[in-house]
Chimera marker file (.cmm) of the C-alpha trace (Angstrom):
<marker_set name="trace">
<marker id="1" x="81.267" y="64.000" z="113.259" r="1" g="1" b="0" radius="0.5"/>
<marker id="2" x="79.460" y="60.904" z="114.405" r="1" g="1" b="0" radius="0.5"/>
<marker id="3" x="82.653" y="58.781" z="114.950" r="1" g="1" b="0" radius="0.5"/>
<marker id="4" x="83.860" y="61.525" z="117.309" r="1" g="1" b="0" radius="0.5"/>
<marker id="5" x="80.656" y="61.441" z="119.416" r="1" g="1" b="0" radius="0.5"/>
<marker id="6" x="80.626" y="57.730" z="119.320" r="1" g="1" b="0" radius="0.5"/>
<marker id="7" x="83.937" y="58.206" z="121.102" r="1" g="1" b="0" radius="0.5"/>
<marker id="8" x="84.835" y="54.292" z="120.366" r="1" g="1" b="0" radius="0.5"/>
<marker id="9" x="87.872" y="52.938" z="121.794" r="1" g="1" b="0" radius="0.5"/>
<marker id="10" x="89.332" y="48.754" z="121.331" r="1" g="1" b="0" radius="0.5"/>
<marker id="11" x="87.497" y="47.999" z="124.383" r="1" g="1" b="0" radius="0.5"/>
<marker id="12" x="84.037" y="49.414" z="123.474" r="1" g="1" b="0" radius="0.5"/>
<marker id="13" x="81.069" y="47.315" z="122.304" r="1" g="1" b="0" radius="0.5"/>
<marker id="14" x="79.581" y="49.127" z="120.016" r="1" g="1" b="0" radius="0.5"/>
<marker id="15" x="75.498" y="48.557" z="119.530" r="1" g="1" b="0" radius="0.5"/>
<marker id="16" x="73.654" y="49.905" z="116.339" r="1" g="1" b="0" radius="0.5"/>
<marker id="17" x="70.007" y="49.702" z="116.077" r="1" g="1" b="0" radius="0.5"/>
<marker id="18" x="68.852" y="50.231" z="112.814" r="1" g="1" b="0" radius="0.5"/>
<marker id="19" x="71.965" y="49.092" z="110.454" r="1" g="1" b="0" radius="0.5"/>
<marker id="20" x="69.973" y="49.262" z="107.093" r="1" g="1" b="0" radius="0.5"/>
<marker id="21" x="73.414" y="49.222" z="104.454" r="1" g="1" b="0" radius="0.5"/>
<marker id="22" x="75.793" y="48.732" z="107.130" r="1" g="1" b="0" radius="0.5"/>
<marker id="23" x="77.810" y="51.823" z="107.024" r="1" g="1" b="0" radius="0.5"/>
<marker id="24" x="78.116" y="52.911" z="110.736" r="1" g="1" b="0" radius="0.5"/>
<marker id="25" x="78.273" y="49.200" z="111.624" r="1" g="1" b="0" radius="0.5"/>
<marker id="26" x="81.510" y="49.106" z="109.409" r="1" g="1" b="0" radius="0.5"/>
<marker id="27" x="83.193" y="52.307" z="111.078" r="1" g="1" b="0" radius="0.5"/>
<marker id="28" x="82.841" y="51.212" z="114.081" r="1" g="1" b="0" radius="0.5"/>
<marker id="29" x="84.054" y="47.422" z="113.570" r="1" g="1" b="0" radius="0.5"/>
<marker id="30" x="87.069" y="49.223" z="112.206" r="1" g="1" b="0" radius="0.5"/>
<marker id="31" x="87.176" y="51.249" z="116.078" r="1" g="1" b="0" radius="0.5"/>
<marker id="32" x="85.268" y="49.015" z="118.367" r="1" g="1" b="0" radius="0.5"/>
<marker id="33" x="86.070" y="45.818" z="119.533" r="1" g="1" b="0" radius="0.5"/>
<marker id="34" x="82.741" y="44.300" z="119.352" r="1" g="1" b="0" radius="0.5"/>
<marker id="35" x="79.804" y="45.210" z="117.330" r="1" g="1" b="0" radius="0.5"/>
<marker id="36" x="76.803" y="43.994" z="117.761" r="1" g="1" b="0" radius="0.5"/>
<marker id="37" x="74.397" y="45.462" z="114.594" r="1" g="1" b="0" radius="0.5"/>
<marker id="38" x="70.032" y="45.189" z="115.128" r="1" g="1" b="0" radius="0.5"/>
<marker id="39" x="68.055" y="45.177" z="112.096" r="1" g="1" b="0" radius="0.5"/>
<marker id="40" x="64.314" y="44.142" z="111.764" r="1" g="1" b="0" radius="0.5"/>
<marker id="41" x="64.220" y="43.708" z="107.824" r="1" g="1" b="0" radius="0.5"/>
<marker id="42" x="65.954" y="40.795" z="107.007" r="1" g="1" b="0" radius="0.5"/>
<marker id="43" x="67.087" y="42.142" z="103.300" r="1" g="1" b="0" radius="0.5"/>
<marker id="44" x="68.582" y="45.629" z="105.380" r="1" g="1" b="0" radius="0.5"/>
<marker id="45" x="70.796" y="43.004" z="107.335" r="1" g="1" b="0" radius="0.5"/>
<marker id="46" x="71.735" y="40.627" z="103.960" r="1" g="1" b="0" radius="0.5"/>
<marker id="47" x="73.115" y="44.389" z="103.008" r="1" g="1" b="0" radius="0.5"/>
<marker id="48" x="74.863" y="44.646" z="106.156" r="1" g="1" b="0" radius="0.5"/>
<marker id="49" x="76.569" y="41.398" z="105.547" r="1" g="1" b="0" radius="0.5"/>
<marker id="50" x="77.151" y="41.999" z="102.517" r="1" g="1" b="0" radius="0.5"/>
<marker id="51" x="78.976" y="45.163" z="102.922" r="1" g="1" b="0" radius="0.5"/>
<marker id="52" x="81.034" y="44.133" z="105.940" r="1" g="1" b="0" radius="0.5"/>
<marker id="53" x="82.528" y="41.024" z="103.760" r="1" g="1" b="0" radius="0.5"/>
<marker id="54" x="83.766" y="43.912" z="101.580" r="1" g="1" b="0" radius="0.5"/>
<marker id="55" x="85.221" y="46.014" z="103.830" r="1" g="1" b="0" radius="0.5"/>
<marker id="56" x="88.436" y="45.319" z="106.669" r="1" g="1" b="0" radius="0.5"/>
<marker id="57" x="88.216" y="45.525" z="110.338" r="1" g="1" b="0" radius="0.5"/>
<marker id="58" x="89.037" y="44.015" z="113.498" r="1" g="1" b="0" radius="0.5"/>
<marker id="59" x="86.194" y="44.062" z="115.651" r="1" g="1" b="0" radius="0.5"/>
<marker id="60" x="84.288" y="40.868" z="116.279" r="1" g="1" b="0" radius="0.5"/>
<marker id="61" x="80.538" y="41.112" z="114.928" r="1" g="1" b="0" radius="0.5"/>
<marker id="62" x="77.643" y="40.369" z="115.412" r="1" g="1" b="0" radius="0.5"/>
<marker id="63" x="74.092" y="40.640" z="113.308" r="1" g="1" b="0" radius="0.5"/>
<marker id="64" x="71.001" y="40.090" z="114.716" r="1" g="1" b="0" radius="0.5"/>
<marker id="65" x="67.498" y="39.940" z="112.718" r="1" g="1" b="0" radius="0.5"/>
<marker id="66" x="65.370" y="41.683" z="115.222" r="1" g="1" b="0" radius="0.5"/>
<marker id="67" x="63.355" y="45.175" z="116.224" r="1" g="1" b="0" radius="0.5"/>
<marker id="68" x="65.166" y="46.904" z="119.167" r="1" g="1" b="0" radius="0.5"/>
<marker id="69" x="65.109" y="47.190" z="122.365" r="1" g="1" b="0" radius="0.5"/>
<marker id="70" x="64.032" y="43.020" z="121.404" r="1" g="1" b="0" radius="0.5"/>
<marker id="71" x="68.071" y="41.136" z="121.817" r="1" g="1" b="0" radius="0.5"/>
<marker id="72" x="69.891" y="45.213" z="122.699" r="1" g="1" b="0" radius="0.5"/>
<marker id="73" x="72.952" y="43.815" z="124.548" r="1" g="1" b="0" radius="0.5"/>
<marker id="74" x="72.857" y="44.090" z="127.793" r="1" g="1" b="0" radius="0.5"/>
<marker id="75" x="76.875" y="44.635" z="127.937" r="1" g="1" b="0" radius="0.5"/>
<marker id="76" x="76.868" y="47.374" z="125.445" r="1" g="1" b="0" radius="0.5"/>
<marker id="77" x="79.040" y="50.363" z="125.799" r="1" g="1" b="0" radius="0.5"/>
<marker id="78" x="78.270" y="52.539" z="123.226" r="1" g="1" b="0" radius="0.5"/>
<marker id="79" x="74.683" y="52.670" z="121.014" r="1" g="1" b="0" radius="0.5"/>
<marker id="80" x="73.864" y="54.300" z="118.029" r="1" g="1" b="0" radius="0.5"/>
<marker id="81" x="69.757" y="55.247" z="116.901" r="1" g="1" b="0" radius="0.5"/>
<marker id="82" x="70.077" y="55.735" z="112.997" r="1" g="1" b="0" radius="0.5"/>
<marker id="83" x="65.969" y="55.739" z="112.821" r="1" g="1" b="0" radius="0.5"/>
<marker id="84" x="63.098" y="56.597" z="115.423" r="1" g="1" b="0" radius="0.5"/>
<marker id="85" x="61.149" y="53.504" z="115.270" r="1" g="1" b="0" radius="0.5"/>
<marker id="86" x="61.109" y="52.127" z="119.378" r="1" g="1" b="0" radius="0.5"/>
<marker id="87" x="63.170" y="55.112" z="120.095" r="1" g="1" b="0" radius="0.5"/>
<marker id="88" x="61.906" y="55.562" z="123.787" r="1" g="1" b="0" radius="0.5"/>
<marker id="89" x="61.799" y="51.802" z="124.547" r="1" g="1" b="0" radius="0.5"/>
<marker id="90" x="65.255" y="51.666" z="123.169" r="1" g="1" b="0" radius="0.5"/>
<marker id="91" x="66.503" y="54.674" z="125.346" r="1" g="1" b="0" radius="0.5"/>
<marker id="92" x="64.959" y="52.970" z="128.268" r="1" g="1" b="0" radius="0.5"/>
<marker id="93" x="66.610" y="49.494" z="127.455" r="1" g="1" b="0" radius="0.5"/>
<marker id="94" x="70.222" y="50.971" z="127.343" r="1" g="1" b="0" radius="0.5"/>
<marker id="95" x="69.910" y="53.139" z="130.584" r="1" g="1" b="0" radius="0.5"/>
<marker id="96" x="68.657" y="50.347" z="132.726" r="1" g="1" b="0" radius="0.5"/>
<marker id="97" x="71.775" y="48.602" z="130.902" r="1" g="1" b="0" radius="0.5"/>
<marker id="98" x="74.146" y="51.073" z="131.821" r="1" g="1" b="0" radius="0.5"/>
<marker id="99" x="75.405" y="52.140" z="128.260" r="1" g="1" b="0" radius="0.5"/>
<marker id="100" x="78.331" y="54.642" z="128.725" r="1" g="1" b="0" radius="0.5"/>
<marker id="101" x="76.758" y="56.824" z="125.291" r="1" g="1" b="0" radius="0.5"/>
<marker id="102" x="73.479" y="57.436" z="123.529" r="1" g="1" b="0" radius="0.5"/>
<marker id="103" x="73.672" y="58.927" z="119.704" r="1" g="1" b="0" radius="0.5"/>
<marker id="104" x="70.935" y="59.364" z="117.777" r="1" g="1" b="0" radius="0.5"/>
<marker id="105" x="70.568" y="60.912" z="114.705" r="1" g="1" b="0" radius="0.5"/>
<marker id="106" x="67.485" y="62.342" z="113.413" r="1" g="1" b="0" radius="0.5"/>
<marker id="107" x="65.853" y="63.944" z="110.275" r="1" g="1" b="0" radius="0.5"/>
<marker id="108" x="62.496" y="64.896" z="110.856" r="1" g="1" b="0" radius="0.5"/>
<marker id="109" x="62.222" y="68.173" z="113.159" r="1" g="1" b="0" radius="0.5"/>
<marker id="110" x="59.173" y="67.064" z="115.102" r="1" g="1" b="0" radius="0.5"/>
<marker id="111" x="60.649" y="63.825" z="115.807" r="1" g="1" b="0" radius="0.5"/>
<marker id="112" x="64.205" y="65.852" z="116.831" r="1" g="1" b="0" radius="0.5"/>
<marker id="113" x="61.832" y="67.722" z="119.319" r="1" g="1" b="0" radius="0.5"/>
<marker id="114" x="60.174" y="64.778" z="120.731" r="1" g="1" b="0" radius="0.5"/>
<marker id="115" x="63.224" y="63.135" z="120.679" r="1" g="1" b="0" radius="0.5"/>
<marker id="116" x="65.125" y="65.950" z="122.908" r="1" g="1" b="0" radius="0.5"/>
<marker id="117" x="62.181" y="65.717" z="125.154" r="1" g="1" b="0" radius="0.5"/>
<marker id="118" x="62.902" y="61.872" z="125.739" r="1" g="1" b="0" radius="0.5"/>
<marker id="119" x="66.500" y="62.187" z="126.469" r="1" g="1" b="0" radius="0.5"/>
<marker id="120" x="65.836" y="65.040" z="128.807" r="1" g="1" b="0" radius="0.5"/>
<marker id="121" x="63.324" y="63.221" z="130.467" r="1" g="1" b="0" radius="0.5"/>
<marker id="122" x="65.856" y="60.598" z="131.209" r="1" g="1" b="0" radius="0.5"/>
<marker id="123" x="68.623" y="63.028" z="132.337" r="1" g="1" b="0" radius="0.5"/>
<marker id="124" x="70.692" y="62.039" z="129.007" r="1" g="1" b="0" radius="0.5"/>
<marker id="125" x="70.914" y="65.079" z="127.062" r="1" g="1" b="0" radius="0.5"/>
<marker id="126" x="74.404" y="66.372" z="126.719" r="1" g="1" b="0" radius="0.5"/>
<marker id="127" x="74.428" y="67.675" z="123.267" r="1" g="1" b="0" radius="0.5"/>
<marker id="128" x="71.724" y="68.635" z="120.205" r="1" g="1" b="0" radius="0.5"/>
<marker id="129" x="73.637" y="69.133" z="116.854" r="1" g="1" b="0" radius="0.5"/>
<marker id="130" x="72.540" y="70.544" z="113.401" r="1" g="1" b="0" radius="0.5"/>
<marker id="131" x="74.284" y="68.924" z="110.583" r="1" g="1" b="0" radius="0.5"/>
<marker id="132" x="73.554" y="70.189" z="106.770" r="1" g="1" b="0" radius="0.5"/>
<marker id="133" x="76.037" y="69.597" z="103.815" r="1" g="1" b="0" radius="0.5"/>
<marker id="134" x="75.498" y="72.115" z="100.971" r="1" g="1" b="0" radius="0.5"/>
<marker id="135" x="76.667" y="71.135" z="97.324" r="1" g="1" b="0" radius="0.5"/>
<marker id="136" x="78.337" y="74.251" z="95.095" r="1" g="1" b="0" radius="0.5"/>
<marker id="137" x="76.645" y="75.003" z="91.631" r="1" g="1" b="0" radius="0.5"/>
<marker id="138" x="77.683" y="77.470" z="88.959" r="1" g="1" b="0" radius="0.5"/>
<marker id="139" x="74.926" y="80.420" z="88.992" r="1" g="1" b="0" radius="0.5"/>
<marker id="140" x="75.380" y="83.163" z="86.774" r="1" g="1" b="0" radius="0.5"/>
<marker id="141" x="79.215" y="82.471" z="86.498" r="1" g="1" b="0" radius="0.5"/>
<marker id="142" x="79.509" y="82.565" z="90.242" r="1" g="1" b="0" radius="0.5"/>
<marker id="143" x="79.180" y="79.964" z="92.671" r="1" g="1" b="0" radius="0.5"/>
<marker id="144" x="75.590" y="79.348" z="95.003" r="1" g="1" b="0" radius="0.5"/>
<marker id="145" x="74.805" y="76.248" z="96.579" r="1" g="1" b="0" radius="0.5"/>
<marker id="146" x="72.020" y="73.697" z="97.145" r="1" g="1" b="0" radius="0.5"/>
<marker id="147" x="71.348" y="72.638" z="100.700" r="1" g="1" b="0" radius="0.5"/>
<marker id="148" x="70.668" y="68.924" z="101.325" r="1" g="1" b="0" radius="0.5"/>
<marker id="149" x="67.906" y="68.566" z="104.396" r="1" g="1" b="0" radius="0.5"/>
<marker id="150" x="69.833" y="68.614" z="107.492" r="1" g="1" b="0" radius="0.5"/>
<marker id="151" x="70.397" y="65.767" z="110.133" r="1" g="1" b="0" radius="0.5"/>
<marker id="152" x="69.693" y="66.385" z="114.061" r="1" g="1" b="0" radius="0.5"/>
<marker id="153" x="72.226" y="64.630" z="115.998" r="1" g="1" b="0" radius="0.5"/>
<marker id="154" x="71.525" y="63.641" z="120.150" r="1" g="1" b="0" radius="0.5"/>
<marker id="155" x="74.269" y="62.749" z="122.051" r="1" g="1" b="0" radius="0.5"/>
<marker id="156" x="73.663" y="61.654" z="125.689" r="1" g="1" b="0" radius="0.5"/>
<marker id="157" x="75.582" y="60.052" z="128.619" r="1" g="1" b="0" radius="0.5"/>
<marker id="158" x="73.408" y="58.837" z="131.841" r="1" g="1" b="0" radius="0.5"/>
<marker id="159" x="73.427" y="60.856" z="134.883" r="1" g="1" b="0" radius="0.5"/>
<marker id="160" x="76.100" y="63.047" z="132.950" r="1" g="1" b="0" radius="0.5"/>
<marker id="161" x="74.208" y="66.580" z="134.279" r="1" g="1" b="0" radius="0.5"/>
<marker id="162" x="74.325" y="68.751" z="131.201" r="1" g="1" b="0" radius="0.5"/>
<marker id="163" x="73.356" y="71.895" z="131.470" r="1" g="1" b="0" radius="0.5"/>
<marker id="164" x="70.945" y="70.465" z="128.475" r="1" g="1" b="0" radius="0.5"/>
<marker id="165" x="70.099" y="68.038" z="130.715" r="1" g="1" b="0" radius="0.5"/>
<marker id="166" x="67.123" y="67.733" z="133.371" r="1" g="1" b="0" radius="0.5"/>
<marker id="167" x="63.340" y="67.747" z="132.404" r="1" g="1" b="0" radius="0.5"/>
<marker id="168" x="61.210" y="69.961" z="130.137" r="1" g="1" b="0" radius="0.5"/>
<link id1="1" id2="2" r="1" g="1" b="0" radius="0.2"/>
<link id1="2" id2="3" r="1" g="1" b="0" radius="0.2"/>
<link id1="3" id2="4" r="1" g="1" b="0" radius="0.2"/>
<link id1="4" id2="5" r="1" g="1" b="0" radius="0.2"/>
<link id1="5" id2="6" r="1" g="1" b="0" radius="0.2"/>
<link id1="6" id2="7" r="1" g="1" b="0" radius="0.2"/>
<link id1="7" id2="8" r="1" g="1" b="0" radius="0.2"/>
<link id1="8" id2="9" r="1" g="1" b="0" radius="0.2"/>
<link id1="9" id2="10" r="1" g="1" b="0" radius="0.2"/>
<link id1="10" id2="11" r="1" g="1" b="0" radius="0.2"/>
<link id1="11" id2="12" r="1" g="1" b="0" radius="0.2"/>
<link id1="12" id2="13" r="1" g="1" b="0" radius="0.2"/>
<link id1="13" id2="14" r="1" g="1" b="0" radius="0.2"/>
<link id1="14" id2="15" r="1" g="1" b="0" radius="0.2"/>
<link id1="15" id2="16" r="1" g="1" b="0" radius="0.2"/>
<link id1="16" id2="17" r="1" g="1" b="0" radius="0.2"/>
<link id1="17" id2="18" r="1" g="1" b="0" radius="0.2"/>
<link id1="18" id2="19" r="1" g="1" b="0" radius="0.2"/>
<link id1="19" id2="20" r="1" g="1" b="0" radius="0.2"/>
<link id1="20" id2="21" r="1" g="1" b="0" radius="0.2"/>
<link id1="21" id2="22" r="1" g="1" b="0" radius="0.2"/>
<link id1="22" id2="23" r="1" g="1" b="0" radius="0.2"/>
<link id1="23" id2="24" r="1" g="1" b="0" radius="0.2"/>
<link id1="24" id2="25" r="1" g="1" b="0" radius="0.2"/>
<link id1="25" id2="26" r="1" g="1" b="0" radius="0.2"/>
<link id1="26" id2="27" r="1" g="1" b="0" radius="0.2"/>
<link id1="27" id2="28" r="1" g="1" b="0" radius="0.2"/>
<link id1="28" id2="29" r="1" g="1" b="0" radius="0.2"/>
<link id1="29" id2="30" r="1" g="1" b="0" radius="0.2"/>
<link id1="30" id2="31" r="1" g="1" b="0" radius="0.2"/>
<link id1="31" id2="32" r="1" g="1" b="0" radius="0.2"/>
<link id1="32" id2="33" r="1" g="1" b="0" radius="0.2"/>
<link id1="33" id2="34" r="1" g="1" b="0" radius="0.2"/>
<link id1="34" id2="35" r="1" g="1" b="0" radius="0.2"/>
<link id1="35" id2="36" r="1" g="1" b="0" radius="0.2"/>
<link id1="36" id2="37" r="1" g="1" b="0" radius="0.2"/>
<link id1="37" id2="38" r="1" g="1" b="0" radius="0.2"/>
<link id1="38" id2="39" r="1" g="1" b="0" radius="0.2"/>
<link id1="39" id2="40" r="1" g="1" b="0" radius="0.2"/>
<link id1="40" id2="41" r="1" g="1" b="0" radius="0.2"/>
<link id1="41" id2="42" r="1" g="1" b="0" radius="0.2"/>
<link id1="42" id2="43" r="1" g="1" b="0" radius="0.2"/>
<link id1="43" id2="44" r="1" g="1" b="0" radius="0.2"/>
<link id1="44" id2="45" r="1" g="1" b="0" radius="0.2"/>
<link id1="45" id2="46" r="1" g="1" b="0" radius="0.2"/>
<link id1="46" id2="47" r="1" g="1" b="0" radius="0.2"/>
<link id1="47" id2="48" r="1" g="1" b="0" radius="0.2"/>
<link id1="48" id2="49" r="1" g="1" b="0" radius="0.2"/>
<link id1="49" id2="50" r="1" g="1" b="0" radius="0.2"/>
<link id1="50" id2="51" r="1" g="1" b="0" radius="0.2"/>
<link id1="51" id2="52" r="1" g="1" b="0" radius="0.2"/>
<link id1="52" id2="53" r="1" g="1" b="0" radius="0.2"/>
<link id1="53" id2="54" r="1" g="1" b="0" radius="0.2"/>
<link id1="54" id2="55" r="1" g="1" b="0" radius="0.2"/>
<link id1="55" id2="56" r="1" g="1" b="0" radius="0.2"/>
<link id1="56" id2="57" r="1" g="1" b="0" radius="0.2"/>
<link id1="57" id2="58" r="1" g="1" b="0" radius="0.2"/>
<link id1="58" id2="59" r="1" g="1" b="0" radius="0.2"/>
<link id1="59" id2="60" r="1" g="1" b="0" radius="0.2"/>
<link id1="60" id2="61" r="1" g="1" b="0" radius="0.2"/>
<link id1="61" id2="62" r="1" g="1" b="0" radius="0.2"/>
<link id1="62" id2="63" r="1" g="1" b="0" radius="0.2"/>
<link id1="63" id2="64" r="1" g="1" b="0" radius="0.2"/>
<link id1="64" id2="65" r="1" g="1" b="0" radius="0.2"/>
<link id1="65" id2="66" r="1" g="1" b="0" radius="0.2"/>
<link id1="66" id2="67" r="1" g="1" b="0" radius="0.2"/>
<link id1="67" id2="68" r="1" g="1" b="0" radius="0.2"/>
<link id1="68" id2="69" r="1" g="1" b="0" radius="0.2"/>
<link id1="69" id2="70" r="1" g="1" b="0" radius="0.2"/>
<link id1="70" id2="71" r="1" g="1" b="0" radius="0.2"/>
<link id1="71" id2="72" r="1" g="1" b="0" radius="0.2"/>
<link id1="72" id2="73" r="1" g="1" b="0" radius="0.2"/>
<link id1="73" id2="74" r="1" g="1" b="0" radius="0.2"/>
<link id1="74" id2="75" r="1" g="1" b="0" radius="0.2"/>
<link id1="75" id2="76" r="1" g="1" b="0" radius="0.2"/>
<link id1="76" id2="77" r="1" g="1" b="0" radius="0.2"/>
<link id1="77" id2="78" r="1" g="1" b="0" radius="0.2"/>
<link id1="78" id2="79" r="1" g="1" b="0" radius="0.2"/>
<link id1="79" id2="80" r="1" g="1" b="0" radius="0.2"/>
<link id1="80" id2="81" r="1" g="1" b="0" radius="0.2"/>
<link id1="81" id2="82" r="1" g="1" b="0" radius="0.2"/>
<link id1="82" id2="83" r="1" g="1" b="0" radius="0.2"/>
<link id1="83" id2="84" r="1" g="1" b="0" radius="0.2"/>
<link id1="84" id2="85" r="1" g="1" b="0" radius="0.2"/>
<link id1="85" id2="86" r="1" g="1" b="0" radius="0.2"/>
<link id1="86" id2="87" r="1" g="1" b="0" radius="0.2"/>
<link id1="87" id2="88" r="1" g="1" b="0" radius="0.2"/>
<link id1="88" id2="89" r="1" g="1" b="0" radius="0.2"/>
<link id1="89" id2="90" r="1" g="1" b="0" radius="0.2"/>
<link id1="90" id2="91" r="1" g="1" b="0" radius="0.2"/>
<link id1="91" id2="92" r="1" g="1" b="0" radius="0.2"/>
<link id1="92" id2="93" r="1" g="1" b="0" radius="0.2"/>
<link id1="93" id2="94" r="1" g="1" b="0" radius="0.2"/>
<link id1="94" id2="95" r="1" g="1" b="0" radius="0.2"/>
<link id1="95" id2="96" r="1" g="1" b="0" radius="0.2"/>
<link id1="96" id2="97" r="1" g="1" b="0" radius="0.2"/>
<link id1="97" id2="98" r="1" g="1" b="0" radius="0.2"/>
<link id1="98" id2="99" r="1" g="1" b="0" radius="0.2"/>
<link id1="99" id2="100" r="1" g="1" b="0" radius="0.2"/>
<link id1="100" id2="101" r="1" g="1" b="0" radius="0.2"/>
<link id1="101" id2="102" r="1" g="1" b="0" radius="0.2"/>
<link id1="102" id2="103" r="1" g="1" b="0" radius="0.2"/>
<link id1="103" id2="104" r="1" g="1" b="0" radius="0.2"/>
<link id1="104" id2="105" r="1" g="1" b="0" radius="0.2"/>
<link id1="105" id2="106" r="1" g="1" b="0" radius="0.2"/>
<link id1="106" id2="107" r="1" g="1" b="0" radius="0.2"/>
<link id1="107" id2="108" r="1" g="1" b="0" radius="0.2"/>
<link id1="108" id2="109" r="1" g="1" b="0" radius="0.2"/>
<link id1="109" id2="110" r="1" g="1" b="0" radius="0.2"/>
<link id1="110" id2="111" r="1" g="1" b="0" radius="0.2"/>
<link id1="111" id2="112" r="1" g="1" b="0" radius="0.2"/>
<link id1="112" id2="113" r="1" g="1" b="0" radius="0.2"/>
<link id1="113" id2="114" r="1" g="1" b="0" radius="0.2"/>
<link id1="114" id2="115" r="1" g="1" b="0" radius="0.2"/>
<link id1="115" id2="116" r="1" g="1" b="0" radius="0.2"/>
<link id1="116" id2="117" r="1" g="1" b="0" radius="0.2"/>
<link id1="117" id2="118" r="1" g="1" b="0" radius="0.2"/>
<link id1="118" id2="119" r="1" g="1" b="0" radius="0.2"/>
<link id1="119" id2="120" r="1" g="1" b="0" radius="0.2"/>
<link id1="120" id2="121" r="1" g="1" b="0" radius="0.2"/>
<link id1="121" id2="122" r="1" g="1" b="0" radius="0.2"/>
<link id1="122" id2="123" r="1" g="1" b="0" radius="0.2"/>
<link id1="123" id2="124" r="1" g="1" b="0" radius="0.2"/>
<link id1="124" id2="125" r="1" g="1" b="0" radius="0.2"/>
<link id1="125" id2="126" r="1" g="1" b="0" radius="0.2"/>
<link id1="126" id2="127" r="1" g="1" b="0" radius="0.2"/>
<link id1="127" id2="128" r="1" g="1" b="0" radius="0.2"/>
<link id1="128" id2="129" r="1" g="1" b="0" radius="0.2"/>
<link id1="129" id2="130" r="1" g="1" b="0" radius="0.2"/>
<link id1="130" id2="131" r="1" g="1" b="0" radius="0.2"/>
<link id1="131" id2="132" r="1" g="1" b="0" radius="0.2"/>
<link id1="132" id2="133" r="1" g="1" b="0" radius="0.2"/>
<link id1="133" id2="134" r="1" g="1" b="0" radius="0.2"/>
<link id1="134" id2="135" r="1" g="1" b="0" radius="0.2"/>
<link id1="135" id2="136" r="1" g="1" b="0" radius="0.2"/>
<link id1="136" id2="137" r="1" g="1" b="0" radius="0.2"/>
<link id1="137" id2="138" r="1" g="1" b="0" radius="0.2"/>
<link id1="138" id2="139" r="1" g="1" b="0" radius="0.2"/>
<link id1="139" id2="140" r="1" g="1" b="0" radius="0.2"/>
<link id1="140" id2="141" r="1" g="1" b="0" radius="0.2"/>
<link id1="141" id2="142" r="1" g="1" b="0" radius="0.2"/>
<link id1="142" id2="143" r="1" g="1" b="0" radius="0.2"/>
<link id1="143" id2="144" r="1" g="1" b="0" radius="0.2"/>
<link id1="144" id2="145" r="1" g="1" b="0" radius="0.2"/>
<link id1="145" id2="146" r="1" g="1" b="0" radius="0.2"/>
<link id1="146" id2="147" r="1" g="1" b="0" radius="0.2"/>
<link id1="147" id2="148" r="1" g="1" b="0" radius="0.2"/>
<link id1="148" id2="149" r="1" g="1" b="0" radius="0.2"/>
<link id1="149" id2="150" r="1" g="1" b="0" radius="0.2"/>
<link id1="150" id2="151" r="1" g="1" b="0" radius="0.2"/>
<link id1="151" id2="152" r="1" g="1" b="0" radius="0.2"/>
<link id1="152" id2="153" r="1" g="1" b="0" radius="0.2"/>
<link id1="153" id2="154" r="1" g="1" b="0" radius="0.2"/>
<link id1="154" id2="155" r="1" g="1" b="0" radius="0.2"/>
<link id1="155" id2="156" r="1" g="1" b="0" radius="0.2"/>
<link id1="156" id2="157" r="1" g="1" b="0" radius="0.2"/>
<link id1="157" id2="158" r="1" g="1" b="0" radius="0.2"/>
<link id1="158" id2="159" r="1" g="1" b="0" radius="0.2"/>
<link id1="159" id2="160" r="1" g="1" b="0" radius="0.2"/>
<link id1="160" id2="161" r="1" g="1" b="0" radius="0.2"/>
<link id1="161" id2="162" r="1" g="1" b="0" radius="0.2"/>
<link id1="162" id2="163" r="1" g="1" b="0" radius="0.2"/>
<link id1="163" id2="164" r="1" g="1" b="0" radius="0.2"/>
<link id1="164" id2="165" r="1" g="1" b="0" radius="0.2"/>
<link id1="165" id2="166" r="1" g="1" b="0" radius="0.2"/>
<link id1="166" id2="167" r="1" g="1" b="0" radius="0.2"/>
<link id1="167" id2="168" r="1" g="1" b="0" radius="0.2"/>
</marker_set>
């Protein structure tokens, strides 16, 4: 789901803040043709690197040890929020900017709330998603299943006019 709202294309730098093991920053190297990965803890990026050598992809890029919106591109297409740390600043960073996309993904209701709030107050808001995974289990010889804690995804274009959109 979050490759299809990233949307990437060959042409596309891709911007992740946040890359802790590297795992979006490897999909998209593999769409994008630049990626430019944030990460303030120094052993979250050695993972990063670590993980791209063992993966393929085309994409040129590029790791940077440092807390967004501190080095965000300023030529960045797309950017994905995989944490809530700066979230705001980092909204406001990639609007003035001009990023094309906005994705953030979420976990903790209050901050999905505050966080739907911020994009709205910055006309971004195209798109709120709820995303749980639920594992099978036998039960009594018949099948039940144990939900995982679901994910909150934002997706947001500037001045795109959602009908999610506008203020709160």
């Amino acid at each position: 789901m979050l490759a299809r709202k990233l949307a990437l294309g060959p042409d596309d730098h891709f911007v992740e803040v946040g890359s802790c093991t590297g795992a979006v920053t490897i999909e998209a190297a593999r769409r994008a043709g630049r990626v430019t990965a944030l990460e303030r803890r120094g052993e979250r990026l050695e993972a990063t690197r670590a993980n791209l050598a063992a993966n393929e992809y085309d994409a040129d890029v590029q790791l940077i040890n440092a807390e967004a919106p501190e080095q965000l591109p300023e030529d960045g297409d797309v950017v994905f929020l995989g944490g809530s740390r700066n979230y705001e600043c980092v909204l406001d960073a990639a609007v003035a900017a001009g990023y094309d996309r906005i994705v953030m993904n979420v976990s903790r209701l209050e901050v999905a709330g505050e966080a739907a709030r911020a994009f709205r107050d910055r006309d971004l808001l195209d798109e709120v998603l709820c995303l749980q995974m639920a594992t099978g289990y036998d039960l009594a010889g018949a099948t039940s299943f144990d939900a995982d804690n679901p994910v909150y995804m934002l997706v947001g274009e500037p001045g795109s006019n959602n009908d999610l959109g506008g203020t709160a």
